[in-house]
C-alpha positions as a Markdown table, in Angstrom:
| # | Residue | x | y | z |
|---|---|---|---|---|
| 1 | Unk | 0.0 | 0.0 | 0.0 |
| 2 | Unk | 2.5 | 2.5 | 1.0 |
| 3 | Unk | 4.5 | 2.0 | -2.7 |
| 4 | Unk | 1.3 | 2.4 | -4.2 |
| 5 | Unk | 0.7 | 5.8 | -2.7 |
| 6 | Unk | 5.0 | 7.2 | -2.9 |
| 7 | Unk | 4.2 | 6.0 | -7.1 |
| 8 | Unk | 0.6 | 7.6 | -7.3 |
| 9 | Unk | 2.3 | 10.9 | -5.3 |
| 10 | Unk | 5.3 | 10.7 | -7.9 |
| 11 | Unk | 2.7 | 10.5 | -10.8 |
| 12 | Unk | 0.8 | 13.6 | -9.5 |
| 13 | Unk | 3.9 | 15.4 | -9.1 |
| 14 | Unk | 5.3 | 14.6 | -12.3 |
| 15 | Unk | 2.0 | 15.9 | -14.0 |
| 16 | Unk | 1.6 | 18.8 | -12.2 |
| 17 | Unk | 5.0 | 19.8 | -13.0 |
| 18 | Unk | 3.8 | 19.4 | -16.6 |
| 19 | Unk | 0.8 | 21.9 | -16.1 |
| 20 | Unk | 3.2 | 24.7 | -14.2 |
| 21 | Unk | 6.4 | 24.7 | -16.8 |
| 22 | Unk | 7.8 | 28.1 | -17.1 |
| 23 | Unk | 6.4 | 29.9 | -21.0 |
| 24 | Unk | 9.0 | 29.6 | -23.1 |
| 25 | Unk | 11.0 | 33.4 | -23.2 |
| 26 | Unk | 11.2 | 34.7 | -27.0 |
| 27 | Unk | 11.7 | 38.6 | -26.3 |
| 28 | Unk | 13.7 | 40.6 | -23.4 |
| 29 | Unk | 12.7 | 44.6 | -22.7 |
| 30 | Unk | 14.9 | 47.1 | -21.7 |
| 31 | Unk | 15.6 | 50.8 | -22.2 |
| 32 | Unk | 17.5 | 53.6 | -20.8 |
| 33 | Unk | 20.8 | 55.6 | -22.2 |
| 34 | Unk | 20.9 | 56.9 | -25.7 |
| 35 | Unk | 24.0 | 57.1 | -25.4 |
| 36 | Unk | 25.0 | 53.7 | -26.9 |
| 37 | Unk | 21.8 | 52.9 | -28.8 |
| 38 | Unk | 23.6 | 52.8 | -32.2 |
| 39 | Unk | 25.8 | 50.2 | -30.9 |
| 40 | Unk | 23.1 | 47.7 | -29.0 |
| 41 | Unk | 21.0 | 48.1 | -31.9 |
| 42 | Unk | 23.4 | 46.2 | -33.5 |
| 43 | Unk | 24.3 | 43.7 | -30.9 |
| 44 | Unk | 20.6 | 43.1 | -30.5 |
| 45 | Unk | 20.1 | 42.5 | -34.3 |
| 46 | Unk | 23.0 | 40.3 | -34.2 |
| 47 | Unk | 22.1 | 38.3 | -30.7 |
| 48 | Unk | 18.5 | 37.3 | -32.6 |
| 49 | Unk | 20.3 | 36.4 | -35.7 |
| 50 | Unk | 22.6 | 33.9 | -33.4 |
| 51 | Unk | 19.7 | 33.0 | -31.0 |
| 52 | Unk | 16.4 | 34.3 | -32.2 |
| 53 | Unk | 15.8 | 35.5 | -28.8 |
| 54 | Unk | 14.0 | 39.0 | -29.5 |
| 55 | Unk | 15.6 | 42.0 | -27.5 |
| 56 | Unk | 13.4 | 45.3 | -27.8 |
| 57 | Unk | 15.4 | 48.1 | -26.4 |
| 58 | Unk | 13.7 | 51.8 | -25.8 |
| 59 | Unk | 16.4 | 54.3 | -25.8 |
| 60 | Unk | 14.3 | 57.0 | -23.1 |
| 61 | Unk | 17.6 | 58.3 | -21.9 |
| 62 | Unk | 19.7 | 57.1 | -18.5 |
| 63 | Unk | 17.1 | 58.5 | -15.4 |
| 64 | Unk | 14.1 | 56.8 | -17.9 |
| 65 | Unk | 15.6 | 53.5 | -17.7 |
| 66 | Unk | 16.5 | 53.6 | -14.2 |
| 67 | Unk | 13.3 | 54.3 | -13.1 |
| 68 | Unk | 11.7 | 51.4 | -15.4 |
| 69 | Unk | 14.1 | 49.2 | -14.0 |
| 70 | Unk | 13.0 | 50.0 | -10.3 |
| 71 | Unk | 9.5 | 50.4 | -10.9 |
| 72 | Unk | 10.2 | 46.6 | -12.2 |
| 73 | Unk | 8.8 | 47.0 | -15.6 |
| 74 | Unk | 12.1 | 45.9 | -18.1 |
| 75 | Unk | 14.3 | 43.3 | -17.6 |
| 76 | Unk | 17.4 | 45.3 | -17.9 |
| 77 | Unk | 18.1 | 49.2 | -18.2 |
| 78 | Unk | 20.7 | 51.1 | -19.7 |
| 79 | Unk | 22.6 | 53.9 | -17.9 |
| 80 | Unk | 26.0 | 55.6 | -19.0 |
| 81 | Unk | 25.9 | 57.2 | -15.0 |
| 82 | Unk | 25.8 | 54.8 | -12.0 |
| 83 | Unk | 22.5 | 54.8 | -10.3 |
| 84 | Unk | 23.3 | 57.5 | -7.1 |
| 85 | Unk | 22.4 | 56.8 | -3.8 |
| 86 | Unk | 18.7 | 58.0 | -4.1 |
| 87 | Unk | 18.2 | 55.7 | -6.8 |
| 88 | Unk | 19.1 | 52.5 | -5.2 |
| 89 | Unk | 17.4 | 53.5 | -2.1 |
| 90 | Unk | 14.1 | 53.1 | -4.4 |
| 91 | Unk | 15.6 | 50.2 | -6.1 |
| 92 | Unk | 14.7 | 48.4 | -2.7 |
| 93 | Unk | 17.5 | 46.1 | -3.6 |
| 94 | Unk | 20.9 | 45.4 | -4.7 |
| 95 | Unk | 21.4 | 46.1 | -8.5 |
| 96 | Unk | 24.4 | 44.9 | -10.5 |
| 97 | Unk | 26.2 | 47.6 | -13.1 |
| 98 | Unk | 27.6 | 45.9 | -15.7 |
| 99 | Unk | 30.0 | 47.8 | -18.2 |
| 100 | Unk | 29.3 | 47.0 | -21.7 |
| 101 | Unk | 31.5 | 49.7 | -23.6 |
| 102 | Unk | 33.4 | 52.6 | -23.7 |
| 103 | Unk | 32.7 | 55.9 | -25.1 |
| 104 | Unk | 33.6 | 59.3 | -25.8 |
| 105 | Unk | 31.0 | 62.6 | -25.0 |
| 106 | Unk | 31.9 | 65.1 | -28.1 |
| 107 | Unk | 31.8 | 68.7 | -28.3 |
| 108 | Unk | 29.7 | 69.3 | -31.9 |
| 109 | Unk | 28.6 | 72.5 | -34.0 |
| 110 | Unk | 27.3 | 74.1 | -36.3 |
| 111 | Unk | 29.8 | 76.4 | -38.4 |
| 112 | Unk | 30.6 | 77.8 | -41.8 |
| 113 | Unk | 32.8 | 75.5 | -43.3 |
| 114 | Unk | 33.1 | 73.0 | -40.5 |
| 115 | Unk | 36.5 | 74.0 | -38.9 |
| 116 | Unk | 38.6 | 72.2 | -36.7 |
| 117 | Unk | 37.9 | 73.7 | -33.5 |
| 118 | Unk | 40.4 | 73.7 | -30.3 |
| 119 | Unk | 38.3 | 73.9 | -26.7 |
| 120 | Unk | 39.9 | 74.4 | -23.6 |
| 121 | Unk | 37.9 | 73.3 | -20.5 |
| 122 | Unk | 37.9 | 77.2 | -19.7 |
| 123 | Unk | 36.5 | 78.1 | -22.6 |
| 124 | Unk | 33.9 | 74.9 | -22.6 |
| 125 | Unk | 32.8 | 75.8 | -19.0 |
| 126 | Unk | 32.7 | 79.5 | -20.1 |
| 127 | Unk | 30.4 | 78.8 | -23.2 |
| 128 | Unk | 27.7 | 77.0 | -21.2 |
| 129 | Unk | 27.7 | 79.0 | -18.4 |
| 130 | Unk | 26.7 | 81.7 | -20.8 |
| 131 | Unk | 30.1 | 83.9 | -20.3 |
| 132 | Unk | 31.0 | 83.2 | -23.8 |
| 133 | Unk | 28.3 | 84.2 | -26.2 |
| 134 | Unk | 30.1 | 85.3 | -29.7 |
| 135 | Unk | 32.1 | 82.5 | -31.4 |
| 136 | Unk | 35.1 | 85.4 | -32.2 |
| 137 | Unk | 35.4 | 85.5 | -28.4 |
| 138 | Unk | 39.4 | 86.3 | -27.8 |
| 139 | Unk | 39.6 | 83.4 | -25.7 |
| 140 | Unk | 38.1 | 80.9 | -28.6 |
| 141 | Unk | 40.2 | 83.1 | -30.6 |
| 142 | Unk | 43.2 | 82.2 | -28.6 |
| 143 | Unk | 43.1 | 78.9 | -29.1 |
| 144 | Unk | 42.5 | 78.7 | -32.9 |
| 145 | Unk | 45.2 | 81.1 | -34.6 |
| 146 | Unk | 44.6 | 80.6 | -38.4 |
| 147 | Unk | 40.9 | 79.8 | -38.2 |
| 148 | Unk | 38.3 | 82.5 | -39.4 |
| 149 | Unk | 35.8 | 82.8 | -36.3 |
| 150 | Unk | 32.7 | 84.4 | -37.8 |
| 151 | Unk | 30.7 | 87.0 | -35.3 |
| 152 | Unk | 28.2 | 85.0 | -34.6 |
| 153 | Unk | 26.1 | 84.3 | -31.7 |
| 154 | Unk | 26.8 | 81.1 | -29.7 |
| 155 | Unk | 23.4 | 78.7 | -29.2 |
| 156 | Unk | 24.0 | 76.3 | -26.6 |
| 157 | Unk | 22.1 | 72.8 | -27.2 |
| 158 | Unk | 21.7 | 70.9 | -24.0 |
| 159 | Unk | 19.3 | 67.6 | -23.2 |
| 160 | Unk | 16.1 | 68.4 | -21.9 |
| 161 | Unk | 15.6 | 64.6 | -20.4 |
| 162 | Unk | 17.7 | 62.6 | -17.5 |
| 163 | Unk | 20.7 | 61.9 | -19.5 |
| 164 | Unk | 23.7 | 59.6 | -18.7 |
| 165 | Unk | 25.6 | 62.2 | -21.5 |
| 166 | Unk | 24.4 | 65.3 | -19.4 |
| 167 | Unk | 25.8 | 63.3 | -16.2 |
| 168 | Unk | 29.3 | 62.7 | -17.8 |
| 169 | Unk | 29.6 | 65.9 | -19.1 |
| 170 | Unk | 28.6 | 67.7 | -16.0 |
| 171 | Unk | 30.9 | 65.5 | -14.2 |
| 172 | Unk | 33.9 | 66.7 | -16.6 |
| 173 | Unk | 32.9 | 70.4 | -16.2 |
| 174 | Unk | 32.6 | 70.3 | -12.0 |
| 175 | Unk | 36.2 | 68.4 | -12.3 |
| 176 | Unk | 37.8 | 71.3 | -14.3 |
| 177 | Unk | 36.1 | 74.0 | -13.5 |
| 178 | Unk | 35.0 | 75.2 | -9.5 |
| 179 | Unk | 32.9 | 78.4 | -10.9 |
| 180 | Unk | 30.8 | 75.2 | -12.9 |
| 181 | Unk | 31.0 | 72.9 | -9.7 |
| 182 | Unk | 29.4 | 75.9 | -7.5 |
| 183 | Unk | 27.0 | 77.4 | -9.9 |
| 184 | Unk | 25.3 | 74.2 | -11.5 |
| 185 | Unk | 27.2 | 70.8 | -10.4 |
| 186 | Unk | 26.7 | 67.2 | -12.0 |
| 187 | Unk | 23.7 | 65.6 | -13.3 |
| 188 | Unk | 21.5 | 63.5 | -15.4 |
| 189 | Unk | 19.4 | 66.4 | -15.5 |
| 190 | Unk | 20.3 | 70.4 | -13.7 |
| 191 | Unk | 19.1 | 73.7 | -14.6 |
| 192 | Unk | 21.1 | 74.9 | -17.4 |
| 193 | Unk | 22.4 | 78.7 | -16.8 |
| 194 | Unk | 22.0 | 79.3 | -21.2 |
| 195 | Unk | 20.2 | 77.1 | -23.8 |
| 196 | Unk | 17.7 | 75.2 | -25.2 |
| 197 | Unk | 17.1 | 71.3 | -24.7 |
| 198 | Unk | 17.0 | 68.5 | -26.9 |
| 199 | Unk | 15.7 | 65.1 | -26.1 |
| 200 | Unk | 17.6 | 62.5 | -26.4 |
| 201 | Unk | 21.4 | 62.7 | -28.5 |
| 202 | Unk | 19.4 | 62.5 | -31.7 |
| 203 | Unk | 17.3 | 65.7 | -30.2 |
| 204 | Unk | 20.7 | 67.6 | -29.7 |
| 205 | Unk | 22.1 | 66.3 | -33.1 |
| 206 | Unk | 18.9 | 67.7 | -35.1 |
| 207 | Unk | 19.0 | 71.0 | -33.3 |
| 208 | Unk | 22.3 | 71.6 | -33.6 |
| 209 | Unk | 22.2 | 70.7 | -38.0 |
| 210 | Unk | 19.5 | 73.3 | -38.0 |
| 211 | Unk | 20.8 | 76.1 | -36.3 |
| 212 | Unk | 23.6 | 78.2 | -37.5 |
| 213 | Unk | 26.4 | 79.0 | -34.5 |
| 214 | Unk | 24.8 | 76.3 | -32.2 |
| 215 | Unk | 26.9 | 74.2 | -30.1 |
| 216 | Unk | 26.1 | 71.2 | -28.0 |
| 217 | Unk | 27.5 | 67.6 | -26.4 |
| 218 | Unk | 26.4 | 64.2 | -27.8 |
| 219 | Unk | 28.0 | 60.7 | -28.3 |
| 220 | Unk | 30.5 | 60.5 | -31.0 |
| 221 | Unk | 28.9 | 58.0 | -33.1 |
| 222 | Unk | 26.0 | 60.5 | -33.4 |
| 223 | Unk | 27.9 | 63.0 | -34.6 |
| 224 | Unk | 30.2 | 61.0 | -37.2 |
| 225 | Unk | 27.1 | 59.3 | -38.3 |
| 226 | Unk | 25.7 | 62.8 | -39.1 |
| 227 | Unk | 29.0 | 63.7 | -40.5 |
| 228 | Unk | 28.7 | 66.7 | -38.0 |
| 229 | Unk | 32.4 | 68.1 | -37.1 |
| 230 | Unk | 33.7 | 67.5 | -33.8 |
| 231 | Unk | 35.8 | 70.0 | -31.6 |
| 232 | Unk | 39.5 | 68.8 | -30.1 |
| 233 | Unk | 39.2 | 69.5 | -26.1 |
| 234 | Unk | 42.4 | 69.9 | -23.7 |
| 235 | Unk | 43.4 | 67.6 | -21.8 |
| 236 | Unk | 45.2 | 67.5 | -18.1 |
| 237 | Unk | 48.6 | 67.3 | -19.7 |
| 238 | Unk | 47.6 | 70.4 | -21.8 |
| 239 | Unk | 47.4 | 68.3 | -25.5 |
| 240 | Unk | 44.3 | 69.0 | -28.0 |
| 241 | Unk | 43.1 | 65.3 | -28.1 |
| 242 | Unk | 40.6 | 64.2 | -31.0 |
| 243 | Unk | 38.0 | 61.6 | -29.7 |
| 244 | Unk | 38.9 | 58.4 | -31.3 |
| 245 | Unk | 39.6 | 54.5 | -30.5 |
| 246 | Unk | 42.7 | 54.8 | -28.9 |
| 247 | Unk | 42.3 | 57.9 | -27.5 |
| 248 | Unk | 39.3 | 56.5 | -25.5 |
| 249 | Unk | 40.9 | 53.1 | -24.7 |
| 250 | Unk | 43.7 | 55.6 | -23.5 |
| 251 | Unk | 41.5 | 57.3 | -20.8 |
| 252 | Unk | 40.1 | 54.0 | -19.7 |
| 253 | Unk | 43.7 | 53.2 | -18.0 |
| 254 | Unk | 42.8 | 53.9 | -14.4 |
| 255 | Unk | 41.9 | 51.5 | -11.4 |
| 256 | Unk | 38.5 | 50.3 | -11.6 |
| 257 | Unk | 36.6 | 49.5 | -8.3 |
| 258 | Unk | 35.1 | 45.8 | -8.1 |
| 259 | Unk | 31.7 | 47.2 | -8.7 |
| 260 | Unk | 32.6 | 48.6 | -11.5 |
| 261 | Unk | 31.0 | 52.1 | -10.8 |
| 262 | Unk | 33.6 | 54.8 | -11.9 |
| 263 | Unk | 33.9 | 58.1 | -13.8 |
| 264 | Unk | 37.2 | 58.4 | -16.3 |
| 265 | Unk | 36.5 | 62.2 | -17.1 |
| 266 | Unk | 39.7 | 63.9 | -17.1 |
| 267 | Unk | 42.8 | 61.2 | -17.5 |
| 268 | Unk | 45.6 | 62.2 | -16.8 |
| 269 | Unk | 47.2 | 60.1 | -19.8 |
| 270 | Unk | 48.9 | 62.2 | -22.3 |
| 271 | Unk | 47.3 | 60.7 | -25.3 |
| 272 | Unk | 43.6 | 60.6 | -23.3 |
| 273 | Unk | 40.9 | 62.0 | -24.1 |
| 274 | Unk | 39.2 | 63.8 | -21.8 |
| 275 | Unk | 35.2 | 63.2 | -21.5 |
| 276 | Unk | 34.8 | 59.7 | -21.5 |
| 277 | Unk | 32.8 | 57.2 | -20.3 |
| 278 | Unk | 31.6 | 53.6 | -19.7 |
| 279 | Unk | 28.2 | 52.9 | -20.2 |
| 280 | Unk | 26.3 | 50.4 | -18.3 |
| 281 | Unk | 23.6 | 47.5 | -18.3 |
| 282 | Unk | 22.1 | 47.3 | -15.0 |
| 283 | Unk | 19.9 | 44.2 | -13.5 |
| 284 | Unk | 18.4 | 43.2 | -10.3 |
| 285 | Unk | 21.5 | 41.0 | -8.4 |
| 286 | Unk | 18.4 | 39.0 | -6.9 |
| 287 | Unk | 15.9 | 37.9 | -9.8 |
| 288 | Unk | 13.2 | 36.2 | -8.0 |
| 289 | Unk | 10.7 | 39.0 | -7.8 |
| 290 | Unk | 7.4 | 39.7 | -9.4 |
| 291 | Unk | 6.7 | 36.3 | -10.1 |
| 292 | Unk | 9.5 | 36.5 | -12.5 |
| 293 | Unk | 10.4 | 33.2 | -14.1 |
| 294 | Unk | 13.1 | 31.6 | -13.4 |
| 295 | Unk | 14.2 | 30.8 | -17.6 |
| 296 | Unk | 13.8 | 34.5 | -18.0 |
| 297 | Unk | 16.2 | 35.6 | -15.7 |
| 298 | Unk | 18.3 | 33.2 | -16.9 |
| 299 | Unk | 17.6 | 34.8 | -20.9 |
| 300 | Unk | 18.6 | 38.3 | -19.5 |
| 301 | Unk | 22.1 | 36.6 | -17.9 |
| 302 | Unk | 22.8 | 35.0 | -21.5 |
| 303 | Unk | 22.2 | 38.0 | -22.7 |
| 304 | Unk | 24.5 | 40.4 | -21.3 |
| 305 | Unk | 27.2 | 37.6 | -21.1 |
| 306 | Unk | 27.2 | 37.6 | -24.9 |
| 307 | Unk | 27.1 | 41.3 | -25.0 |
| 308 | Unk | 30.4 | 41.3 | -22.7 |
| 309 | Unk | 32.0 | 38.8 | -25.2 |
| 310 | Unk | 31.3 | 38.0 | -28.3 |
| 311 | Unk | 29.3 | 41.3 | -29.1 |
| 312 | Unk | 32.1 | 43.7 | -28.5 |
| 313 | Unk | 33.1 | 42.5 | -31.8 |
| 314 | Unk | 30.7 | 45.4 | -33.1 |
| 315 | Unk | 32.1 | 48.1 | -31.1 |
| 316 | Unk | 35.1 | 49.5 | -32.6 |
| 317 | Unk | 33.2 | 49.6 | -36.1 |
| 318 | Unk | 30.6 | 51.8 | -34.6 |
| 319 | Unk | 32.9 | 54.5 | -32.4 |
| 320 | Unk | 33.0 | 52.9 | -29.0 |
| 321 | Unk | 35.7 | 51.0 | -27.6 |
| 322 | Unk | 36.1 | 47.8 | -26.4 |
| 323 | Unk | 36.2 | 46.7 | -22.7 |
| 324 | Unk | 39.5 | 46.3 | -21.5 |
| 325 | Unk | 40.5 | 42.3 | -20.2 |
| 326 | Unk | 40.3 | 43.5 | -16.7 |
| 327 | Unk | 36.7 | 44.8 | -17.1 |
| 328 | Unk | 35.4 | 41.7 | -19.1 |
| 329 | Unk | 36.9 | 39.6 | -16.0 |
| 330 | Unk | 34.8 | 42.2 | -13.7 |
| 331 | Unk | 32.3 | 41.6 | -15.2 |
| 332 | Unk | 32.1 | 38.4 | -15.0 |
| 333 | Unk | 32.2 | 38.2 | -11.8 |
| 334 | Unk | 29.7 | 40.5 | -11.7 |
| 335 | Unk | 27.1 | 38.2 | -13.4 |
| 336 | Unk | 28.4 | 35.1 | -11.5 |
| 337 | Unk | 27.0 | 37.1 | -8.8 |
| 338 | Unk | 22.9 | 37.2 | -9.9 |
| 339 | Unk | 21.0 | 34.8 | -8.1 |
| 340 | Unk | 17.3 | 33.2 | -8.3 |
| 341 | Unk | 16.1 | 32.6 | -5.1 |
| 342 | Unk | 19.8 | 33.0 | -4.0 |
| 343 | Unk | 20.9 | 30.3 | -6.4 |
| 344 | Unk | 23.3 | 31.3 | -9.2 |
| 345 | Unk | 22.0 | 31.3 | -12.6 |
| 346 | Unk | 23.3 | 28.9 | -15.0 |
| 347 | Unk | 24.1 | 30.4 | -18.0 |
C-alpha cells in the first residue's frame, strides 16, 4: 500500500510539473541611455540572428531607464551614469552595473565650413555657463590662430531629459572647473544657466544641423554618423586630443573598483581623451521578484554575457571601444554574482 501511494504521489507530481512549466521566453525589454543605442541596436540585431531571442530596447535616456528598472517594468536598463544613492534606495534592492563599452561625450557644431575647432575646459565651461556668447570670443580666438571665427552668436544645445551624456559631461565640467561645480554641479538632469534642450542625443544632433552658431554635447557616433564636425578639447597634460579608439581606450587606464561604478573624465594620460565614459547595463542582483520566471532571468544573464563577449566584436566599427580584459573579467564576476532565489544562474 504504502509503494502504491510514494508512485501515485510521484505521478501527480510529475503531472503537475507538466501543467506549471515556465512559457517559453522569446523577447527581453529594456531601455535607458541613448548614449549607446547605435551600438546595442546592433548587438541586438546580431544576438537574434545567433539565437532568435527578440531584445526590444527603448532608448528613453539614463534617469528613464533607471526608473523602469525599479519600478520593475524591463528586464534590464541602460545607464551611462551609475544609479546614485537616491536611486538605489528606491531600487529596494541590490542592483548589478555591468559595463558594456566605452565611449567618448563630443563637443559638436554648427559652423561655416566646419573648422577644426580647439576647446579648452575654460572656454567649454565659459560657453555654457553663458560667459561666452560670440564664437570670435578672444579666448576661442586664442586657441584657434589661423581659423576664421565668424561674429556669430553662440546657441547652446543641452538635453532636456535625464541623461547619462548630461551626467558625464557635467561630471567633466565640475572636475575642471570650481565656478561650474558651485553654480550648476553634476547631473543627469540640472538647470542649465543658457540654452535650449534637446531630447535625447538624436534631439541635440537635429538642433544643432539646424541652427547656424549652435553648439552642443552628444555621443560621437552620433555625430560622425551625421557627419557633424567634432571640436578637439584639452586635456590634463595640456594636448588638443581628438575623440577616437585609442584615445578613448587611453582614458580608460585607471583602477576600476570591483563594482565597476567609476567616472574616467579627465585622465591624466597624455594621449587621453578627456570626457569619456563607460556605459552600463544594469539588472536586479536577486531575480526572483514579481513572479519573475526563473528561464527569463536566466535569458537576460545569456544575454549580457554575450554582450560582454562575443558582441564587443561590433564596437570599434561603430565608435565605442572595447572593454579592457580587466573589465570583461569584472564583469564576470559580476554576473556570476545574480542569483534566483539566492541560487546562481546557469548560464
Amino acid at each position: 500500500m504504502k509503494k502504491l501511494l510514494f508512485w501515485v504521489s510521484a505521478i501527480f507530481l510529475f503531472i503537475s510539473a507538466g501543467f506549471t512549466a515556465e512559457p517559453k521566453v522569446e523577447s527581453l525589454l529594456g531601455a535607458g541611455a541613448t548614449f549607446p543605442y547605435p551600438l546595442y541596436s546592433k548587438m541586438f540585431e546580431e544576438y537574434y540572428n545567433f539565437t532568435k531571442m527578440k531584445v526590444n530596447y527603448q532608448a528613453i535616456g539614463s534617469g528613464g531607464g533607471i526608473q523602469q528598472l525599479v519600478s520593475k517594468t524591463v528586464d534590464f536598463g541602460g545607464t551611462d551614469a551609475p544609479m546614485n544613492a537616491n536611486e538605489k534606495k528606491a531600487a529596494k534592492a541590490e542592483v548589478i552595473h555591468i559595463p558594456t563599452c566605452l565611449g567618448a561625450v563630443v563637443l559638436t557644431y554648427n559652423l561655416p565650413g566646419d573648422p577644426q575647432i580647439n576647446f579648452s575646459p575654460e572656454i567649454i565651461s565659459e560657453i555654457f555657463l553663458g560667459t561666452i556668447t560670440k564664437w570670435n570670443d578672444p579666448k576661442i580666438a586664442e586657441a584657434n590662430k589661423g581659423v576664421m571665427l565668424p561674429d556669430t552668436q553662440i546657441t547652446v544645445v543641452h538635453r532636456s531629459d535625464g541623461s547619462g551624456t548630461t551626467f558625464t559631461f557635467t561630471d567633466y565640467l565640475s572636475t575642471v572647473s570650481p565656478e561650474w561645480k558651485s553654480k550648476v554641479g553634476t547631473g543627469k538632469s540640472l538647470n542649465w544657466p543658457v540654452g535650449i534642450g534637446g531630447k535625447g542625443n538624436p534631439g541635440v544632433t537635429a538642433y544643432i544641423k539646424q541652427l547656424p552658431g549652435a553648439i552642443g554635447y552628444v555621443e560621437q557616433a552620433y555625430a560622425v554618423q551625421n557627419k557633424m564636425p567634432m571640436g578637439k578639447i584639452k586635456n590634463k597634460a595640456g594636448n588638443f586630443i581628438s575623440a577616437d579608439l585609442k584615445s578613448v581606450m587611453n582614458a580608460a587606464n585607471v583602477e576600476i573598483p570591483a563594482n565597476a561604478q567609476v567616472s574616467i573624465v579627465d585622465t591624466s594620460a597624455p594621449d587621453g581623451y578627456p570626457i569619456c565614459t563607460f556605459t552600463w547595463i544594469i539588472l536586479y542582483k536577486e531575480q526572483a521578484y514579481g513572479g519573475r520566471p526563473q528561464n527569463r532571468s536566466k535569458e537576460v544573464v545569456k544575454l549580457i554575457w554575450w554582450m560582454i563577449h562575443e558582441g564587443q566584436q561590433y564596437n570599434e566599427p561603430l565608435f565605442y571601444g572595447r572593454l579592457p580584459e580587466k573589465v570583461v573579467k569584472l564583469d564576470e564576476d559580476l554576473l556570476d554574482s545574480v542569483v534566483y532565489n539566492g541560487s546562481k544562474i546557469n548560464k
